[in-house]
LUMDONU-725127 format. One record per residue (C-alpha): residue number from 1; residue in three letters; x, y negated, z. Coordinates in steps of 0.25 Angstrom, whole numbers, plus 5000, padded with zeros to 4 digits. Layout:
BEGIN
+-----+-----+------+------+------+
:   n : res :    X :    Y :    Z :
+-----+-----+------+------+------+
: NUM : ALA :    X :    Y :    Z :
...
+-----+-----+------+------+------+
***
This chain:
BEGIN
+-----+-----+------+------+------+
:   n : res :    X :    Y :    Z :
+-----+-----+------+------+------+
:   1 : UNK : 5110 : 5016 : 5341 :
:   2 : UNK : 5121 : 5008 : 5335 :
:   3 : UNK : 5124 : 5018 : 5326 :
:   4 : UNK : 5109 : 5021 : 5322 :
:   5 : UNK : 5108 : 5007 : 5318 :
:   6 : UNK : 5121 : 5007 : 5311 :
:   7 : UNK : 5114 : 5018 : 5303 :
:   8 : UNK : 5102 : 5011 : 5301 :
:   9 : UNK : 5108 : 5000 : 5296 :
:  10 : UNK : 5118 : 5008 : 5286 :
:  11 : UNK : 5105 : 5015 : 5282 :
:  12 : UNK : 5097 : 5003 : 5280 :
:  13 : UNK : 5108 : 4996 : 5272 :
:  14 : UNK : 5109 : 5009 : 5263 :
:  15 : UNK : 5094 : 5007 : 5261 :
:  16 : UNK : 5096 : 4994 : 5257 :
:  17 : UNK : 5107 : 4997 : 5246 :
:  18 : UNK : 5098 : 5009 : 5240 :
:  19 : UNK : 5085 : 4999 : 5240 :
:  20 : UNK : 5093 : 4987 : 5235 :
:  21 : UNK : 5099 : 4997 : 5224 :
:  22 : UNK : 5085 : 5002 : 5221 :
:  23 : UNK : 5079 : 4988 : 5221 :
:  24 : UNK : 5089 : 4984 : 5210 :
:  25 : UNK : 5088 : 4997 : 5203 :
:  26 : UNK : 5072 : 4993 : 5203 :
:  27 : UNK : 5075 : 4980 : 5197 :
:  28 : UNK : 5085 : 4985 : 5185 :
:  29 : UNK : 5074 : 4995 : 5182 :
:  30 : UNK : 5062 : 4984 : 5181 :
:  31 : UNK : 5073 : 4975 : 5173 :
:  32 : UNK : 5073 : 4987 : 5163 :
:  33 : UNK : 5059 : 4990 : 5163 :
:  34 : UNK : 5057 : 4976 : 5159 :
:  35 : UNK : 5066 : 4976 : 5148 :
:  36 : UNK : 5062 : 4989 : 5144 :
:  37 : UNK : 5049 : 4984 : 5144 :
:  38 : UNK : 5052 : 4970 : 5136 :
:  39 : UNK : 5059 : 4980 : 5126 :
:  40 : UNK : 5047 : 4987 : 5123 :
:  41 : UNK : 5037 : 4977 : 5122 :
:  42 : UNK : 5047 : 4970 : 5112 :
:  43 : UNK : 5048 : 4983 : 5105 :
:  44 : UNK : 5034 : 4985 : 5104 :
:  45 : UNK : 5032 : 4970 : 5097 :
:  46 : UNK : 5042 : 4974 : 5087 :
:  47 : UNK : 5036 : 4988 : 5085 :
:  48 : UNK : 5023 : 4980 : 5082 :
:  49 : UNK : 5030 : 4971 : 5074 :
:  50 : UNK : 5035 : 4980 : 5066 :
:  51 : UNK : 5023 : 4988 : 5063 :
:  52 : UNK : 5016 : 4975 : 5060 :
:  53 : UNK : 5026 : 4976 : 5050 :
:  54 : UNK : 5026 : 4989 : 5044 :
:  55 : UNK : 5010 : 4986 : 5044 :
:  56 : UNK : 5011 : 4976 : 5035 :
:  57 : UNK : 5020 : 4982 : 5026 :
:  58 : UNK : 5013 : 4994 : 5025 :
:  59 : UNK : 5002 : 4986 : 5021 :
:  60 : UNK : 5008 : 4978 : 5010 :
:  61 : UNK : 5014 : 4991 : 5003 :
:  62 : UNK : 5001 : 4998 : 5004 :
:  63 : UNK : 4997 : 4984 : 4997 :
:  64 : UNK : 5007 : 4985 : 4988 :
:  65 : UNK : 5005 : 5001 : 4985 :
:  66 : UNK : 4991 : 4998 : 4981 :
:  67 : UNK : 4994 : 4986 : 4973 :
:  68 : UNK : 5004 : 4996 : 4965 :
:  69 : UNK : 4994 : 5010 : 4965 :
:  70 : UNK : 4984 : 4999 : 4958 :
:  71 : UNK : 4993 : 4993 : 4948 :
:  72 : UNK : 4997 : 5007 : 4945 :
:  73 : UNK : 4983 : 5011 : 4941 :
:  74 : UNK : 4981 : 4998 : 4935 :
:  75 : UNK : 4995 : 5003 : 4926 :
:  76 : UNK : 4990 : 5017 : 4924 :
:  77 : UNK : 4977 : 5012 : 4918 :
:  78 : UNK : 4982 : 5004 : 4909 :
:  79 : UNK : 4993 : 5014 : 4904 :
:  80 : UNK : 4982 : 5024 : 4903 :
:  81 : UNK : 4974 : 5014 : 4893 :
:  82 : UNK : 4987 : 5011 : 4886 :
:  83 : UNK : 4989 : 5027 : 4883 :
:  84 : UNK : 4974 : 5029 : 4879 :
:  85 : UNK : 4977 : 5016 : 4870 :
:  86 : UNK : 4989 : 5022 : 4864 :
:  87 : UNK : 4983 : 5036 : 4863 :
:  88 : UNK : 4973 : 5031 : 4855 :
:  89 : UNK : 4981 : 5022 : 4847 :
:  90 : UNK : 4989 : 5035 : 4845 :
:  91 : UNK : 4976 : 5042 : 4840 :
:  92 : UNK : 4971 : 5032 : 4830 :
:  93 : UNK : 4985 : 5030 : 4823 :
:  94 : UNK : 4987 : 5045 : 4823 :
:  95 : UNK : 4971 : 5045 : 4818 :
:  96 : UNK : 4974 : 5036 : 4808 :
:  97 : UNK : 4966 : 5023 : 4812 :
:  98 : UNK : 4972 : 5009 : 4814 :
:  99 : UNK : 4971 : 5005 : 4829 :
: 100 : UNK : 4962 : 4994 : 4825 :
: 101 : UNK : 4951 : 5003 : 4818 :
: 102 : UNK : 4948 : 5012 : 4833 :
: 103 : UNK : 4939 : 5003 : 4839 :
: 104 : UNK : 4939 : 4992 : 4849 :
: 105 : UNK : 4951 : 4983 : 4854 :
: 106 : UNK : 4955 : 4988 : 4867 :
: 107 : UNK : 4955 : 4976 : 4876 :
: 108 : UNK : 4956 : 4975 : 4892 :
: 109 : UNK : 4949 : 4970 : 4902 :
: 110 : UNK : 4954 : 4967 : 4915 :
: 111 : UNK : 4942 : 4961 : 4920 :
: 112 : UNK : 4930 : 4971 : 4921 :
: 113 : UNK : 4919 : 4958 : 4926 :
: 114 : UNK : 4920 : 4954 : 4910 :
: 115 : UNK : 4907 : 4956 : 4902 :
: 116 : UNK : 4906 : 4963 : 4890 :
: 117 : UNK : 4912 : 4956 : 4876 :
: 118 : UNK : 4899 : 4954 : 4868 :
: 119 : UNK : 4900 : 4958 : 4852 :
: 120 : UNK : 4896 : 4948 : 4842 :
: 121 : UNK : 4882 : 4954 : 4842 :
: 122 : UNK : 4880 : 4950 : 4857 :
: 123 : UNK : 4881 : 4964 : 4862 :
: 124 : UNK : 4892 : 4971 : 4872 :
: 125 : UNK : 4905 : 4977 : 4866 :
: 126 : UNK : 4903 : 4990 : 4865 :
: 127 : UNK : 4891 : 5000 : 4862 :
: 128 : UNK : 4890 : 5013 : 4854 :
: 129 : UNK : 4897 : 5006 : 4844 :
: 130 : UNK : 4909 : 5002 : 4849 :
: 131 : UNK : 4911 : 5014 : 4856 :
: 132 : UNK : 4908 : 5022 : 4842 :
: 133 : UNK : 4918 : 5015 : 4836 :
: 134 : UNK : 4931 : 5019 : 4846 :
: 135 : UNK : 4940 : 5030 : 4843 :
: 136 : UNK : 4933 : 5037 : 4855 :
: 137 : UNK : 4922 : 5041 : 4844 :
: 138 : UNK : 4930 : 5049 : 4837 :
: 139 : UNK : 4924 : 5045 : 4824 :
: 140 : UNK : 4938 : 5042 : 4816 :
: 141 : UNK : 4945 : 5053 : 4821 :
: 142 : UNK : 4951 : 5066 : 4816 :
: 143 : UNK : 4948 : 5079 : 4820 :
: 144 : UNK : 4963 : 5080 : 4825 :
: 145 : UNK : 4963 : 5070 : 4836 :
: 146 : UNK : 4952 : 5074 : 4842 :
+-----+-----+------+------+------+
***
C-alpha cells in the first residue's frame, strides 16, 4: 500500500501544479480581459468624441457653403443687372441718345417693405407713362437695333 499511496500522493501534487498553473493562467486572462475591456470603453469615448466633432464641423461648412451659394447669387444678380445696364448704355450711345434722355434714373432698392415714391401729383411712380417713356418702347429707336 505504501507504494499506492506514494502515487496518490505524486499524482495529487501533479494535480495541484496543473490547477495552480490553470488557476493563475485564469487570473492573467481575466487581467486582460479587464484591460482589454477598459481599452475599449476608452476607445469608444474618443470615437464619440470625435464624431461629436466631425458633426459640428460638418455643420459649420454646410453653414458656410450656404452662406457662399447665397452671396454668389446675390453677385450674379447684380453682375447680370450691371450687364443689362451697360448693354443698354451701349445701345443708346450707339443709337445716338445721351444716357440721360432714355428714361428714368435707375435706383436700387435693397428693402422691398418700402412704399411706393409718390410724384408731385400725389400719385405712384409709374403708370402708362412712365413705362411709354423707357427704351423698352422702342419709340426712339432705329430699324437697325431692333
Amino acid at each position: 500500500m505504501p507504494c499506492v499511496r506514494a502515487a496518490l500522493l505524486d499524482r495529487s501534487s501533479n494535480l495541484a501544479e496543473a490547477l495552480k498553473a490553470r488557476e493563475t493562467s485564469h487570473a492573467h486572462a481575466e487581467q486582460k480581459i479587464k484591460v482589454l475591456t477598459d481599452r475599449t470603453v476608452e476607445m469608444e469615448a474618443e470615437a464619440n468624441a470625435y464624431r461629436a466633432k466631425a458633426e459640428r464641423r460638418i455643420d459649420e461648412l454646410s453653414a458656410s457653403l450656404q452662406r457662399e451659394r447665397v452671396e454668389l447669387a446675390v453677385a450674379q444678380g447684380a453682375l447680370e443687372t450691371t450687364r443689362r445696364d451697360y448693354m443698354r448704355l451701349q445701345r443708346d450711345i450707339l443709337a445716338g441718345r445721351s444716357p440721360q434722355q432714355t428714361g428714368p434714373n435707375l435706383e436700387v432698392v435693397s428693402d422691398t417693405t418700402k412704399e411706393p415714391q409718390k410724384t408731385k401729383n400725389g400719385k405712384g411712380a409709374g403708370g402708362r407713362k412712365a413705362a411709354e417713356a423707357g427704351p423698352e418702347a422702342g419709340a426712339a429707336e432705329p430699324d437697325s437695333t431692333r
